[in-house]
PDB file of N, CA, C and O in Angstrom:
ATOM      1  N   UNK A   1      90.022 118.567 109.723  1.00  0.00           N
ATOM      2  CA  UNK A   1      89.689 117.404 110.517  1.00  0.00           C
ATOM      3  C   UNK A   1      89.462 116.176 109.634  1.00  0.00           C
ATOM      4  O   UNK A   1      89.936 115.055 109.816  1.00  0.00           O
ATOM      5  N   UNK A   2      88.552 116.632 108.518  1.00  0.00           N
ATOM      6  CA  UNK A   2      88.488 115.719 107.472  1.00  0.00           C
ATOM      7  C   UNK A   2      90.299 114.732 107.198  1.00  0.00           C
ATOM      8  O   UNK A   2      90.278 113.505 107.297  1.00  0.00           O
ATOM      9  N   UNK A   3      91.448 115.343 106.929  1.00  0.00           N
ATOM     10  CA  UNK A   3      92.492 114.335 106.655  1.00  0.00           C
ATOM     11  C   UNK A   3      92.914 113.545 108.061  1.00  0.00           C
ATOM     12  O   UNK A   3      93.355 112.396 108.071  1.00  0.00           O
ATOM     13  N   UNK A   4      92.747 114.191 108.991  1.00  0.00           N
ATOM     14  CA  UNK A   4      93.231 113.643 110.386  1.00  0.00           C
ATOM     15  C   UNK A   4      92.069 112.241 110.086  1.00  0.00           C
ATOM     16  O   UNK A   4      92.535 111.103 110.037  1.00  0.00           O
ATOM     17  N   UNK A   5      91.251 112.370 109.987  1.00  0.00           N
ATOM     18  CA  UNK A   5      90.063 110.954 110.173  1.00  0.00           C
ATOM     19  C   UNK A   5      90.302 110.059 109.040  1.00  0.00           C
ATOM     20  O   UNK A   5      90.491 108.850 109.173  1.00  0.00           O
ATOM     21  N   UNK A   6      90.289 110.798 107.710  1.00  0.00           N
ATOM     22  CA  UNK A   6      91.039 109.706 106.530  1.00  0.00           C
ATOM     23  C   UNK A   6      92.306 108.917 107.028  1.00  0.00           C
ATOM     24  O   UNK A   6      92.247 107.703 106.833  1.00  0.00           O
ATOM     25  N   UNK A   7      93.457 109.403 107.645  1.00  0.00           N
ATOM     26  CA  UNK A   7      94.233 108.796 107.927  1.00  0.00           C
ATOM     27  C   UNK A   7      94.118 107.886 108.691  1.00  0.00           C
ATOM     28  O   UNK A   7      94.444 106.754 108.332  1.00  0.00           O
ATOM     29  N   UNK A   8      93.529 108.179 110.197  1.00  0.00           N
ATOM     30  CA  UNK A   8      93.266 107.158 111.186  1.00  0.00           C
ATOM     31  C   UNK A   8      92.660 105.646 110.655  1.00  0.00           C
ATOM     32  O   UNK A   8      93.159 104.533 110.825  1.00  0.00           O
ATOM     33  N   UNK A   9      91.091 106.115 109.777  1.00  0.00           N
ATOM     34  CA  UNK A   9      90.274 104.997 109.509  1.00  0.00           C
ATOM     35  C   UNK A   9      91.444 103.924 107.986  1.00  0.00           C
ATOM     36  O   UNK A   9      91.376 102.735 107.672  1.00  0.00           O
ATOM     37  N   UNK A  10      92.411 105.117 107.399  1.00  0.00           N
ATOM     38  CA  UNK A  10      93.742 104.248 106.774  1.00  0.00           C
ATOM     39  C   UNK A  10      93.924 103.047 107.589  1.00  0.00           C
ATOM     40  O   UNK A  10      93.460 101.912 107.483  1.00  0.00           O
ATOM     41  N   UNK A  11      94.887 103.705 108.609  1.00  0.00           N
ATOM     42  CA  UNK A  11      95.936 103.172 109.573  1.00  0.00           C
ATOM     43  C   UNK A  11      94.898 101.875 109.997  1.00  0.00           C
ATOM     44  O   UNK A  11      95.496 100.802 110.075  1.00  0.00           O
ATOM     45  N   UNK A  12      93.264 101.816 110.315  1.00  0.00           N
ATOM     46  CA  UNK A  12      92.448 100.859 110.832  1.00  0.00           C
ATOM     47  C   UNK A  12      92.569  99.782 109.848  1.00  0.00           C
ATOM     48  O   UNK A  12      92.652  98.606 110.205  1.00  0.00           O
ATOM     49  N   UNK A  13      92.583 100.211 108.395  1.00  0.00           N
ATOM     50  CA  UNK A  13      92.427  99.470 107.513  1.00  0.00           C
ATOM     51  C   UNK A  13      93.905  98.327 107.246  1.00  0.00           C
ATOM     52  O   UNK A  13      93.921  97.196 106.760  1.00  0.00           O
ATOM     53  N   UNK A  14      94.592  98.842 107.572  1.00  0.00           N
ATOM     54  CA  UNK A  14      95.958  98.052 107.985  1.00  0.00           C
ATOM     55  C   UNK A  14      95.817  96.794 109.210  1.00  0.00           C
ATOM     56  O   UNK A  14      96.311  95.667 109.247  1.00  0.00           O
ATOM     57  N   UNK A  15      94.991  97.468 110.096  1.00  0.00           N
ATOM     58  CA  UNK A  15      95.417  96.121 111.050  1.00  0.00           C
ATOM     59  C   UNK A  15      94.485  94.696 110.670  1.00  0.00           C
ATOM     60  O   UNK A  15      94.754  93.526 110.942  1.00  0.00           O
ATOM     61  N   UNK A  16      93.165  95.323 109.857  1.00  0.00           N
ATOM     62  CA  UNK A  16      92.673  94.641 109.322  1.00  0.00           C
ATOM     63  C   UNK A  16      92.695  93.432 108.368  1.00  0.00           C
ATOM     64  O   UNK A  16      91.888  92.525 108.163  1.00  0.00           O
ATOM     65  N   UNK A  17      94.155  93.803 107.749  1.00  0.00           N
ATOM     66  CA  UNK A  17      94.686  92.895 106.390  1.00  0.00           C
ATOM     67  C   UNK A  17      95.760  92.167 107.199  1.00  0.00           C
ATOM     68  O   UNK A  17      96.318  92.428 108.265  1.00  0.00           O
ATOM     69  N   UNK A  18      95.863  91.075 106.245  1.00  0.00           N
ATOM     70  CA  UNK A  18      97.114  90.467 106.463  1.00  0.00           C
ATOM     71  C   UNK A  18      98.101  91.303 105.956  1.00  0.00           C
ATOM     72  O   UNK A  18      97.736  92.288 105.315  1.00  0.00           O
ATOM     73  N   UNK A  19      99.689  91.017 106.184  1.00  0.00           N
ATOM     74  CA  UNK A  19     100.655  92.113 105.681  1.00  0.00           C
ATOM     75  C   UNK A  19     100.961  91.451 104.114  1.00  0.00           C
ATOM     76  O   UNK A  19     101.651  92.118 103.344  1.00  0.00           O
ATOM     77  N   UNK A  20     100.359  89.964 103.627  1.00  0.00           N
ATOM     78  CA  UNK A  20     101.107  90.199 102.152  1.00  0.00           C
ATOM     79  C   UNK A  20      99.760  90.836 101.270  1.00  0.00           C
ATOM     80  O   UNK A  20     100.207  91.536 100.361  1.00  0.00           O
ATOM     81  N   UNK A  21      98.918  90.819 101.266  1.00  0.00           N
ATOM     82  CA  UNK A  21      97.879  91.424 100.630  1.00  0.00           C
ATOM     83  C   UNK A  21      98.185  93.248 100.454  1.00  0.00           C
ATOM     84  O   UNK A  21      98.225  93.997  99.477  1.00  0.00           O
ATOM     85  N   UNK A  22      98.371  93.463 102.048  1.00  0.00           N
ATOM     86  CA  UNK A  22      98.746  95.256 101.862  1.00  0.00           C
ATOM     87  C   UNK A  22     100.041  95.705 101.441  1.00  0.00           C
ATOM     88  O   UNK A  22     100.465  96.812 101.112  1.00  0.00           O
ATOM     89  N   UNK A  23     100.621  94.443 101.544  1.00  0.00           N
ATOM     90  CA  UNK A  23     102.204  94.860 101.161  1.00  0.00           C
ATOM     91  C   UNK A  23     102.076  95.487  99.280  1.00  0.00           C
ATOM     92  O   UNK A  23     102.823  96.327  98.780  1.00  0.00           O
ATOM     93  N   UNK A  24     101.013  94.825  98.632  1.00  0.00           N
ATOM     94  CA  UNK A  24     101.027  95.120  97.443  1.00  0.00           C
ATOM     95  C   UNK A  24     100.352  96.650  97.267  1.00  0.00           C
ATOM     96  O   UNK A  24     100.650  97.517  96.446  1.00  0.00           O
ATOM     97  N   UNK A  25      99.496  96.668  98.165  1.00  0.00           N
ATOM     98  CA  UNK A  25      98.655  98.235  97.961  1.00  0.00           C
ATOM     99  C   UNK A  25     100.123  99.083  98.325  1.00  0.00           C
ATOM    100  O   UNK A  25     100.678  99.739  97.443  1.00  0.00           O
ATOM    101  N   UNK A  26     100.651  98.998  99.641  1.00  0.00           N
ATOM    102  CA  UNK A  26     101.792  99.918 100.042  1.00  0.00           C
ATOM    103  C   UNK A  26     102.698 100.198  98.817  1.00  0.00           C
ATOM    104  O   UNK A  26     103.212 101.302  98.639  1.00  0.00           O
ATOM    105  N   UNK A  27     102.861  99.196  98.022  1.00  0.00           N
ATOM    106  CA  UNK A  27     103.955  99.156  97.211  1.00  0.00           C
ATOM    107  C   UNK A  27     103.291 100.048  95.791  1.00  0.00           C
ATOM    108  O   UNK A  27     104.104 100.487  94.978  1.00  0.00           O
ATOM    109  N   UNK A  28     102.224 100.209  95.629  1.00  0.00           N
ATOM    110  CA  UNK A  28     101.671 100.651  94.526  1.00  0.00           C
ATOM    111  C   UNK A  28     101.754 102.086  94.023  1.00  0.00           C
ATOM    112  O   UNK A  28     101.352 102.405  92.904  1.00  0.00           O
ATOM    113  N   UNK A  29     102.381 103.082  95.039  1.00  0.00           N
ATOM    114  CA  UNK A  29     102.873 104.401  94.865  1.00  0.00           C
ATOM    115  C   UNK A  29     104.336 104.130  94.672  1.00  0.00           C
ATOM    116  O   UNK A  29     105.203 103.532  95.309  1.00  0.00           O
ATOM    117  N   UNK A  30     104.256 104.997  93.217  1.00  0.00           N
ATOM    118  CA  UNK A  30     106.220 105.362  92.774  1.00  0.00           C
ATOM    119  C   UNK A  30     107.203 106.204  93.949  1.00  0.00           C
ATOM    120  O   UNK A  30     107.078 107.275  94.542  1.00  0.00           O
ATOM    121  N   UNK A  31     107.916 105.449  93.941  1.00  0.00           N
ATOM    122  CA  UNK A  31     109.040 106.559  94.757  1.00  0.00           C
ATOM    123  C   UNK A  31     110.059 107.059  94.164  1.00  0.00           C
ATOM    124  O   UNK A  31     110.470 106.547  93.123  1.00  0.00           O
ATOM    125  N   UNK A  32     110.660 108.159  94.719  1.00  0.00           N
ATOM    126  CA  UNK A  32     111.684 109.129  93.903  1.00  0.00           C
ATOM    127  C   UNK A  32     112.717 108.260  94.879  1.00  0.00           C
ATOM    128  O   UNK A  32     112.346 107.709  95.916  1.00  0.00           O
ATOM    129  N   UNK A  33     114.108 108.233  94.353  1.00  0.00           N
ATOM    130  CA  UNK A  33     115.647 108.035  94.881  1.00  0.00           C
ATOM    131  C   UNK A  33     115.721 108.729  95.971  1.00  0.00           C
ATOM    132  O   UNK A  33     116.562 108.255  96.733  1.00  0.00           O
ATOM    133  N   UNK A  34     115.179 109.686  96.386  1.00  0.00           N
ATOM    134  CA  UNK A  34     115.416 109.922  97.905  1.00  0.00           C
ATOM    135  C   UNK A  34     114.002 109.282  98.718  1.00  0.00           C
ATOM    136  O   UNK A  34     114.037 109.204  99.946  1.00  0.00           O
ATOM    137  N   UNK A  35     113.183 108.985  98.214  1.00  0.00           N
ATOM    138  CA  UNK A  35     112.239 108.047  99.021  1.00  0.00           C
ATOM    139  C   UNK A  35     111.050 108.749  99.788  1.00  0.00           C
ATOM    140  O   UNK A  35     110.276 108.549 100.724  1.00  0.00           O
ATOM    141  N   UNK A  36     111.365 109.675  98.847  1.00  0.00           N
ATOM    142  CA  UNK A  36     109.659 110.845  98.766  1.00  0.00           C
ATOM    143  C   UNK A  36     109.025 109.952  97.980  1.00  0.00           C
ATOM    144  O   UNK A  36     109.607 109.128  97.275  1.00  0.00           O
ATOM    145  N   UNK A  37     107.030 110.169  98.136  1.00  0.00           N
ATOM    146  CA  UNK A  37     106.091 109.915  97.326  1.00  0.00           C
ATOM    147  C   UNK A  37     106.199 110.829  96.101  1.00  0.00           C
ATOM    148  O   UNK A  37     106.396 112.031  96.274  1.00  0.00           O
ATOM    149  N   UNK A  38     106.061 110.229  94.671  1.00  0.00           N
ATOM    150  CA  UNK A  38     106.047 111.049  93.493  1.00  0.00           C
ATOM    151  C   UNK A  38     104.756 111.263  93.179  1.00  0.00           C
ATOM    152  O   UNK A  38     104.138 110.402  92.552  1.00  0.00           O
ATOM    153  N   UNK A  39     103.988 112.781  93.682  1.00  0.00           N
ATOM    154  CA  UNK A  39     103.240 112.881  93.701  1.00  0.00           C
ATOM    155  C   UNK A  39     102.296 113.250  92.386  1.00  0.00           C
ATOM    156  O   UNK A  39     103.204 113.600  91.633  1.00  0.00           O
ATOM    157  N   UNK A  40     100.884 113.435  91.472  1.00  0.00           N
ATOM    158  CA  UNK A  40     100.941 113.535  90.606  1.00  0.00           C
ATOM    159  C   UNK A  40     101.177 115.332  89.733  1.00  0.00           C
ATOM    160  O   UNK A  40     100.681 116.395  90.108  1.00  0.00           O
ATOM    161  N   UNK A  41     101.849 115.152  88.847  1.00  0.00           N
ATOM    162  CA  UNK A  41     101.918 116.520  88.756  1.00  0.00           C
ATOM    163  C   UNK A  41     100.809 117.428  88.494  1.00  0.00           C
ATOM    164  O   UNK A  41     101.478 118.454  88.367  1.00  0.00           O
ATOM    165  N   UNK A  42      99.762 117.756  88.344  1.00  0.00           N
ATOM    166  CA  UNK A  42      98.416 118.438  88.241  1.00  0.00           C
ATOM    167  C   UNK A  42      98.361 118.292  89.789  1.00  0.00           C
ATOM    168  O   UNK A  42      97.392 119.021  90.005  1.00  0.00           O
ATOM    169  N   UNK A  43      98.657 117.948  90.720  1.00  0.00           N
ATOM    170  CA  UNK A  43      98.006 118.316  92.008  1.00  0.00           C
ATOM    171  C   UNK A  43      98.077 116.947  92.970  1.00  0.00           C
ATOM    172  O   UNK A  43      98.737 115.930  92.761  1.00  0.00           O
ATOM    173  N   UNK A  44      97.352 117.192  93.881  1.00  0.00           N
ATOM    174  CA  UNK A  44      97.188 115.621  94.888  1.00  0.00           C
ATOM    175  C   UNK A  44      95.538 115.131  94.751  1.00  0.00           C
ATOM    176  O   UNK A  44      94.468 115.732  94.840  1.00  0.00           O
ATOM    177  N   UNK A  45      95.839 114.050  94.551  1.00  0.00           N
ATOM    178  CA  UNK A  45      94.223 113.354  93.847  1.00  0.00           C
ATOM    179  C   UNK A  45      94.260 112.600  95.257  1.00  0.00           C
ATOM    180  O   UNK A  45      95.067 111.879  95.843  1.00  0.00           O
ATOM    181  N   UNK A  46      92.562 113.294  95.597  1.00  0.00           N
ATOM    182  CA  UNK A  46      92.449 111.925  97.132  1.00  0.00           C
ATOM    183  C   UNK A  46      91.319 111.533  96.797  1.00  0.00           C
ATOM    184  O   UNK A  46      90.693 111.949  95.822  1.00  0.00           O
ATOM    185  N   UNK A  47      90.878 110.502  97.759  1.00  0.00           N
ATOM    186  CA  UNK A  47      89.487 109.588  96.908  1.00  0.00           C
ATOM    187  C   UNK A  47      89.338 109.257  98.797  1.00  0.00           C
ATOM    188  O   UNK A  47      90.034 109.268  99.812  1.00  0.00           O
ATOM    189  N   UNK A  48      87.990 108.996  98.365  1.00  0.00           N
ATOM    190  CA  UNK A  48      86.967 108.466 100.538  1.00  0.00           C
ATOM    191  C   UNK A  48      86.529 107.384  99.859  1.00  0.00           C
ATOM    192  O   UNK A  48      86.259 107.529  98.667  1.00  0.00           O
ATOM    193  N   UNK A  49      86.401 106.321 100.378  1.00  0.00           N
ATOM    194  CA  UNK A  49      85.649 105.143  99.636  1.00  0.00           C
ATOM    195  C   UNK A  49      85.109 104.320 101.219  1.00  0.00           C
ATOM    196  O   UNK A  49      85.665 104.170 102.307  1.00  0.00           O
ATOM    197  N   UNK A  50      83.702 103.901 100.643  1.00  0.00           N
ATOM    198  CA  UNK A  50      83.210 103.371 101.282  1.00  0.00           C
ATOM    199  C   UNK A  50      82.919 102.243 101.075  1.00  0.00           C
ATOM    200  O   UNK A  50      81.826 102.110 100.525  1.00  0.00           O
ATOM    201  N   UNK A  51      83.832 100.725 101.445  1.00  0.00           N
ATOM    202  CA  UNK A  51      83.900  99.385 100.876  1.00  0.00           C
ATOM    203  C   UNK A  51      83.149  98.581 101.012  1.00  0.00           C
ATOM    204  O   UNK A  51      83.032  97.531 100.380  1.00  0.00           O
ATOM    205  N   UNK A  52      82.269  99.166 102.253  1.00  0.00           N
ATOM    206  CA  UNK A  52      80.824  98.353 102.437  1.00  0.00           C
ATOM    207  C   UNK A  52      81.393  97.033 103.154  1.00  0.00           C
ATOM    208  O   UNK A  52      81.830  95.964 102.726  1.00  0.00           O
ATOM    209  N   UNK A  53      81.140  97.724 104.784  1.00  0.00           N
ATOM    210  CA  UNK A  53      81.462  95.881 105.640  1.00  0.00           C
ATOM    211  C   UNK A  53      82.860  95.194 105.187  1.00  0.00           C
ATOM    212  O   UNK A  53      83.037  93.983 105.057  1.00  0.00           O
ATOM    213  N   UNK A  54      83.780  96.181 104.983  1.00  0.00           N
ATOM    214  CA  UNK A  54      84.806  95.386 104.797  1.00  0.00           C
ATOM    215  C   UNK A  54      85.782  94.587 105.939  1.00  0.00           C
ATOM    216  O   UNK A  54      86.501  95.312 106.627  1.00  0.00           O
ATOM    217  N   UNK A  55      85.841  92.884 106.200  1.00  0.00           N
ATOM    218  CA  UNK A  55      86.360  92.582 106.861  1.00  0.00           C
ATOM    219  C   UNK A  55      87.572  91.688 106.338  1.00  0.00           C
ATOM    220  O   UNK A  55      88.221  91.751 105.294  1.00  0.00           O
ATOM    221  N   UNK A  56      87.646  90.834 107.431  1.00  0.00           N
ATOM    222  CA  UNK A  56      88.622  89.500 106.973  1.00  0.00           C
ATOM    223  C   UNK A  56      88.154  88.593 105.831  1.00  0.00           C
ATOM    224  O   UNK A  56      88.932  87.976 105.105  1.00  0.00           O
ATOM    225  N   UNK A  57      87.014  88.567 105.746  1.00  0.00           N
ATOM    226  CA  UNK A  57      86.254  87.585 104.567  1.00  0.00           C
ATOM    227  C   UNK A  57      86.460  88.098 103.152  1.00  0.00           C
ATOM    228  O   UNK A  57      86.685  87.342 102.206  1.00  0.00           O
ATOM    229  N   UNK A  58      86.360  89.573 103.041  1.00  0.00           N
ATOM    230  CA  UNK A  58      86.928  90.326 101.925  1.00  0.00           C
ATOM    231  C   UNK A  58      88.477  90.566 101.446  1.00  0.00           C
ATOM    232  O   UNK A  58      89.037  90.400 100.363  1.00  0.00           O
ATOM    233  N   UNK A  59      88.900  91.004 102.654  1.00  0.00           N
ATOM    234  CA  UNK A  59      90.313  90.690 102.306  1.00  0.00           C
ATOM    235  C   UNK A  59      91.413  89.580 102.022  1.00  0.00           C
ATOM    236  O   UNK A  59      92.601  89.671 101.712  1.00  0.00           O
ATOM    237  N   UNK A  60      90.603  88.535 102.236  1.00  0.00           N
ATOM    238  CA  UNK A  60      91.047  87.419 101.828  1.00  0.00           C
ATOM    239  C   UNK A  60      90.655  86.767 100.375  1.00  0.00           C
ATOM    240  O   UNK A  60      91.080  85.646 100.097  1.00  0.00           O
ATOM    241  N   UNK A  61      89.959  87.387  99.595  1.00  0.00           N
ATOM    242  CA  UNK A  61      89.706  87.620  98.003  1.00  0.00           C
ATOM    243  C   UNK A  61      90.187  87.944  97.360  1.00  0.00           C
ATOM    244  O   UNK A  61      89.848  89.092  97.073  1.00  0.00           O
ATOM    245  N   UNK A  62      91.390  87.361  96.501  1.00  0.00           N
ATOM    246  CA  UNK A  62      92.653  88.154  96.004  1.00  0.00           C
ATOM    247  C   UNK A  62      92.086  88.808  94.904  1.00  0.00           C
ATOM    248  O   UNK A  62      92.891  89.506  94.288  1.00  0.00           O
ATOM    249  N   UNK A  63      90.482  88.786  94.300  1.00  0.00           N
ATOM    250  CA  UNK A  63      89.804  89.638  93.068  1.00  0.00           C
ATOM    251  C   UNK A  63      89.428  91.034  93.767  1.00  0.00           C
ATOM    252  O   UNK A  63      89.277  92.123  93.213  1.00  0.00           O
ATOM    253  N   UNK A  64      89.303  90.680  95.281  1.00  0.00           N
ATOM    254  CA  UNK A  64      88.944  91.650  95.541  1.00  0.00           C
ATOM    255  C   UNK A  64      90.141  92.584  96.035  1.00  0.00           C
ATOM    256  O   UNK A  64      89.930  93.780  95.832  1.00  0.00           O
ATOM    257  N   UNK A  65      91.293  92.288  96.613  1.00  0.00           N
ATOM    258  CA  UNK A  65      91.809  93.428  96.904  1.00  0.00           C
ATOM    259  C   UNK A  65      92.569  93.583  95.401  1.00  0.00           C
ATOM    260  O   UNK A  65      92.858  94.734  95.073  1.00  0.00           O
ATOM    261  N   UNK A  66      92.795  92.846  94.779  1.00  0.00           N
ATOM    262  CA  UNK A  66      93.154  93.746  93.333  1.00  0.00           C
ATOM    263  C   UNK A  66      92.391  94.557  92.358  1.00  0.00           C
ATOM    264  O   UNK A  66      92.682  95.331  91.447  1.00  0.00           O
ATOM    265  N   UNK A  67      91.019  93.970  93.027  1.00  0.00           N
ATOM    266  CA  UNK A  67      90.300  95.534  92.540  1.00  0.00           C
ATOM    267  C   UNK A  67      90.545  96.478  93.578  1.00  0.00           C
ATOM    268  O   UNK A  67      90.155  97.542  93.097  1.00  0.00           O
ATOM    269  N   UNK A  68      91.032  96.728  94.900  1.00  0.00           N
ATOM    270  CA  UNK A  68      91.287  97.709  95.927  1.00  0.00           C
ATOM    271  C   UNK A  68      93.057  98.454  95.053  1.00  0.00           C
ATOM    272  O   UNK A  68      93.428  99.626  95.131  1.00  0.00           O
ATOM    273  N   UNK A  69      93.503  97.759  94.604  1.00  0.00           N
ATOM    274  CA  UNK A  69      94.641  97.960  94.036  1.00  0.00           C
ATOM    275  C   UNK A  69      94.801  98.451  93.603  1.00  0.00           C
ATOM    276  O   UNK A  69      95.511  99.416  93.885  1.00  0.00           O
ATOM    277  N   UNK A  70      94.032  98.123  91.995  1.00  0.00           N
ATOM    278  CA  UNK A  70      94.130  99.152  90.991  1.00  0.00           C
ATOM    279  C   UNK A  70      93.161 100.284  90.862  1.00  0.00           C
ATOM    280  O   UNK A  70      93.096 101.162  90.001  1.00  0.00           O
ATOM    281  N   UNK A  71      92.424 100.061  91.917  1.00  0.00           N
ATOM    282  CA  UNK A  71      91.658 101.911  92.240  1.00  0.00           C
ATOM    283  C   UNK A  71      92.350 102.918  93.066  1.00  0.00           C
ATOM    284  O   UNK A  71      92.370 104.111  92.763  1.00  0.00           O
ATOM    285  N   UNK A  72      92.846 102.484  93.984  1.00  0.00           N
ATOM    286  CA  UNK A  72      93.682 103.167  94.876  1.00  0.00           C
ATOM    287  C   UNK A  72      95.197 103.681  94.445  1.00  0.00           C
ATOM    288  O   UNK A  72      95.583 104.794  94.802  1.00  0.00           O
ATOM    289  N   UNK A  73      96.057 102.772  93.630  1.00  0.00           N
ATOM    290  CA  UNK A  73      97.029 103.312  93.114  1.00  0.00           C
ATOM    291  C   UNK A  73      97.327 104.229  92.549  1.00  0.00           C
ATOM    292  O   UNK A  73      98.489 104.617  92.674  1.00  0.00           O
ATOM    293  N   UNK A  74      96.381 104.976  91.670  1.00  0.00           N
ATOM    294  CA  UNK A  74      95.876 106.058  91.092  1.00  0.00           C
ATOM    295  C   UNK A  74      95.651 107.549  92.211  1.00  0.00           C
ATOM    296  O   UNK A  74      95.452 108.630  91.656  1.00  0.00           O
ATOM    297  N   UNK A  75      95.699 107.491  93.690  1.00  0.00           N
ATOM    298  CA  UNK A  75      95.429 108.664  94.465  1.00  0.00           C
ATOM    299  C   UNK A  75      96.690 108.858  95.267  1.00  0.00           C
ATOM    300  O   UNK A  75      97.645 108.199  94.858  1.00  0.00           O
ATOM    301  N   UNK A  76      96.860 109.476  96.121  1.00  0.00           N
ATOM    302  CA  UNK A  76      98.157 110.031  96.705  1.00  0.00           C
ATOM    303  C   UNK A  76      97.537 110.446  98.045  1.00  0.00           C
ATOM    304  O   UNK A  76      98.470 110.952  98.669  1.00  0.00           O
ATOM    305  N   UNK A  77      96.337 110.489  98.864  1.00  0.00           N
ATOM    306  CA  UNK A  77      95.725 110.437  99.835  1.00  0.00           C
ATOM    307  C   UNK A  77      94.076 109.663  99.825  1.00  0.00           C
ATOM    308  O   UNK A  77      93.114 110.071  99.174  1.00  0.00           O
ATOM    309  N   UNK A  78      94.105 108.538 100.680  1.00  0.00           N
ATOM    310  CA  UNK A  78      92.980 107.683 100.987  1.00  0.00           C
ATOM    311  C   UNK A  78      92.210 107.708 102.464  1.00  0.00           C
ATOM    312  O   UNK A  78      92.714 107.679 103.587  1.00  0.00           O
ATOM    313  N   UNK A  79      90.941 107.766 102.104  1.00  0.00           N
ATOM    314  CA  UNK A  79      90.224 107.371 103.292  1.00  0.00           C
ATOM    315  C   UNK A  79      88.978 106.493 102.684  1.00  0.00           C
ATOM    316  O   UNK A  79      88.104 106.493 101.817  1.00  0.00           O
ATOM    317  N   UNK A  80      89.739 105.477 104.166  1.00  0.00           N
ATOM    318  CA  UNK A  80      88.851 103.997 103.932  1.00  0.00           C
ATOM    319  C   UNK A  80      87.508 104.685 104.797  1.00  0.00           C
ATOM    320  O   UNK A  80      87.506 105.695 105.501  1.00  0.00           O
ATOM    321  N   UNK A  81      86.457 103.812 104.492  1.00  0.00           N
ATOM    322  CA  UNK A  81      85.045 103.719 105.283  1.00  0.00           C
ATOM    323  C   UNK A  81      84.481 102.548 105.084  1.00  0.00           C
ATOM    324  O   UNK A  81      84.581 101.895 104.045  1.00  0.00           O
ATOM    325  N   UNK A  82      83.732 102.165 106.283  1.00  0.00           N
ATOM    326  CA  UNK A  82      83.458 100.714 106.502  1.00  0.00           C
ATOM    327  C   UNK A  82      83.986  99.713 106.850  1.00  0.00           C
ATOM    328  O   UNK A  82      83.455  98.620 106.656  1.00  0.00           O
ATOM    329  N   UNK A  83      85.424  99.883 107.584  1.00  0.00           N
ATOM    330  CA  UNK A  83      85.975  98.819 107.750  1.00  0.00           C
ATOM    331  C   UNK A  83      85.818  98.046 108.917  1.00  0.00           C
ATOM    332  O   UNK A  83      86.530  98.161 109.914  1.00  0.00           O
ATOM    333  N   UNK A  84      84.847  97.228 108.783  1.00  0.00           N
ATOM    334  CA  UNK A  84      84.139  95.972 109.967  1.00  0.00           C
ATOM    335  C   UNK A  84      83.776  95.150 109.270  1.00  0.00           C
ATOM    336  O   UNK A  84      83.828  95.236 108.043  1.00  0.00           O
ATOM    337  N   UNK A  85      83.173  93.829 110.128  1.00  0.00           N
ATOM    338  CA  UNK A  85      82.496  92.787 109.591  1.00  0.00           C
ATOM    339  C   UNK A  85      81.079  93.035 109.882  1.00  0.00           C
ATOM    340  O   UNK A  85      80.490  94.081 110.153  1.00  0.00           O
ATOM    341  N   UNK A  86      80.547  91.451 109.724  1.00  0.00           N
ATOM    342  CA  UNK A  86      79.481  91.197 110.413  1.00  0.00           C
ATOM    343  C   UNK A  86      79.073  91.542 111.728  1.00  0.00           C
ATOM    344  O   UNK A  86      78.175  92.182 112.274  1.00  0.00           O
ATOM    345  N   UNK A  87      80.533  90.572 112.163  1.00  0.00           N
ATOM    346  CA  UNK A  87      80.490  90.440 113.698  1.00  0.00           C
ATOM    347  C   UNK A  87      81.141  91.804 114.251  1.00  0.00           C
ATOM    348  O   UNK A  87      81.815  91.629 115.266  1.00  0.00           O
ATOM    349  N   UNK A  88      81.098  92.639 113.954  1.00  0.00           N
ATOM    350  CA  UNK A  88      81.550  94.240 114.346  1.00  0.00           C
ATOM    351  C   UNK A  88      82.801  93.388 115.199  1.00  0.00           C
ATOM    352  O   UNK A  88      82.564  93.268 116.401  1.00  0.00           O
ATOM    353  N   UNK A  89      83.980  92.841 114.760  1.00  0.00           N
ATOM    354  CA  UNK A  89      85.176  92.522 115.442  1.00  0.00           C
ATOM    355  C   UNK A  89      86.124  92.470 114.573  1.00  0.00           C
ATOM    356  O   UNK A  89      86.904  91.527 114.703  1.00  0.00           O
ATOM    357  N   UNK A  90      86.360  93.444 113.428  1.00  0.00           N
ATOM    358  CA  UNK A  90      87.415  92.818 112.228  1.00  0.00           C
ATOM    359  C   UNK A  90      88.528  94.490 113.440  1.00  0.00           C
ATOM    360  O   UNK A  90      89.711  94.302 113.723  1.00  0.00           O
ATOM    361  N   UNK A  91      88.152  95.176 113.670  1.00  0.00           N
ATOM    362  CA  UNK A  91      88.577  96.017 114.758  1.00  0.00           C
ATOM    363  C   UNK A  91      88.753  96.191 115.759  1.00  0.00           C
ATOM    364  O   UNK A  91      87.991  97.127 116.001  1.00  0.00           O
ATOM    365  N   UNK A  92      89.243  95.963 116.616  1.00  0.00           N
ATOM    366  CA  UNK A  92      89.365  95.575 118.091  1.00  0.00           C
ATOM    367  C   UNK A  92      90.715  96.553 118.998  1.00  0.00           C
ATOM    368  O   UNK A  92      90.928  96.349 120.193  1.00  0.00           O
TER     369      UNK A  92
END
């Protein structure tokens, strides 16, 4: 149940961003010529992170999602946590 909910609160974290900001996270996993994920060889590294109130005000910090960048590029399965604002409306 645990990956079914990592994924979903993912997929939340998408509608949240603008598309050129995530376009760079999306892009940050290698792909093989047939357009599989190259996964790492020792295994699949996943990471849960909890970004603390992350909304539109954050994602619009280009220090900040390039620190989202270069932590995340490094795993091959993510689950976001926290993704709201203030105004509990960065989700709708």
């Amino acid at each position: 149940m645990r990956l079914i909910v990592g994924v979903l609160i993912t997929v939340g974290l998408i509608s949240v961003l603008s598309s050129e900001p995530w376009s760079a996270l999306s892009a940050a996993k290698s792909v093989t010529p047939s357009g599989e994920a190259d996964l790492a060889p020792d295994g699949l590294h996943v990471i849960s992170w909890n970004i603390q109130v992350f909304g539109r005000s954050k994602a619009s910090k280009p220090q900040v999602m390039a620190h989202i960048l270069e932590t995340l590029q490094h795993y091959d399965l993510i689950a976001i946590q926290e993704i709201r604002d203030k105004s509990q409306t960065a989700i709708q």
